[in-house]
N, C-alpha and C positions, 0 to 999 in steps of 0.2 A: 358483512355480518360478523359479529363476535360469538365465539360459542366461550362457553365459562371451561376454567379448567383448573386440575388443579395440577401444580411444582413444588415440588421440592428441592429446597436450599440447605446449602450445609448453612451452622450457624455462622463462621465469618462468611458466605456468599450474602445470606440478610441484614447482619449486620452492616457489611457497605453500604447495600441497597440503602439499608434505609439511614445511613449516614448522609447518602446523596441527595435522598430526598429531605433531610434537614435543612442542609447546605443550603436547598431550593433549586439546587440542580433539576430534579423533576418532580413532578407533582405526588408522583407513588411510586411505589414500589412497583405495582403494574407495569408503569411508564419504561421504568427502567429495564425492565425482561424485555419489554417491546421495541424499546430501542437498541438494545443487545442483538436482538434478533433482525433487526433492520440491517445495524451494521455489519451482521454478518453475509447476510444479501445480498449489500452492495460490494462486500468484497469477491462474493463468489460470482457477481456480475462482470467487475472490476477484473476479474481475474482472464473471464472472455474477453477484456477490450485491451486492445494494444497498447493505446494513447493513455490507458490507464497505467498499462504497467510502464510504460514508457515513463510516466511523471516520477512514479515509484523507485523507477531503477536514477534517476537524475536525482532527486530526494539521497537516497540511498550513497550515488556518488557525492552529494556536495557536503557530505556526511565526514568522510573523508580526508586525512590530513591534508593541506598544501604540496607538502612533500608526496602526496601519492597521484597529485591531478596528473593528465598526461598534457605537458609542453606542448602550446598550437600558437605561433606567429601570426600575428593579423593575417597581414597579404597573404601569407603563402598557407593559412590553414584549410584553405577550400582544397588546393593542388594537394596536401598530404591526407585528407579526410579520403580523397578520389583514388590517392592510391592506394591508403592502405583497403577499401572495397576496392579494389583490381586485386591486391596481394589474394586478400579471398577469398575472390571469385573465382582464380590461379589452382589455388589450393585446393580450394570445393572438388574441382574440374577434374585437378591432379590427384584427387581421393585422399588427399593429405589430412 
């Protein structure tokens, strides 16, 4: 069900809008509050799901200079992944 309503935009928030909707980006102005408002949904969806912010924070790290990756060796990246969850687990344990 749609109910009608009315918004108020500053005048640069309209004028985007409806730059967007030149562009062909969307078909109105409508469009655009509606999908504004989608994306914010999905984000405060997104927010509850792990696997979301999981993608988020990898995004986020591959963002990151070279220089800031952290060093993981084929073979032996599983054995230091394990330990550093042991170090802590260690920590948690030890109230560190």
């Amino acid at each position: 069900m749609n109910v009608k309503n009315t918004v108020t935009l500053s005048d640069e928030d309209l004028r985007y809008a409806e730059e967007l909707v030149e562009d062909g980006r969307y078909p109105s102005v409508d469009e655009v509050i509606r999908d504004g408002l989608a994306r914010i949904r999905r984000e405060d969806q997104a927010a509850d799901d792990p696997v979301a912010g999981m993608a988020d924070e990898i995004r986020r790290r591959m963002e990151l200079p070279r220089d800031q990756w952290i060093p993981l060796e084929g073979d032996t990246m599983f054995d230091e992944v394990r330990a550093l969850i042991r170090e802590r687990k260690a920590a948690k344990q030890n109230g560190v």
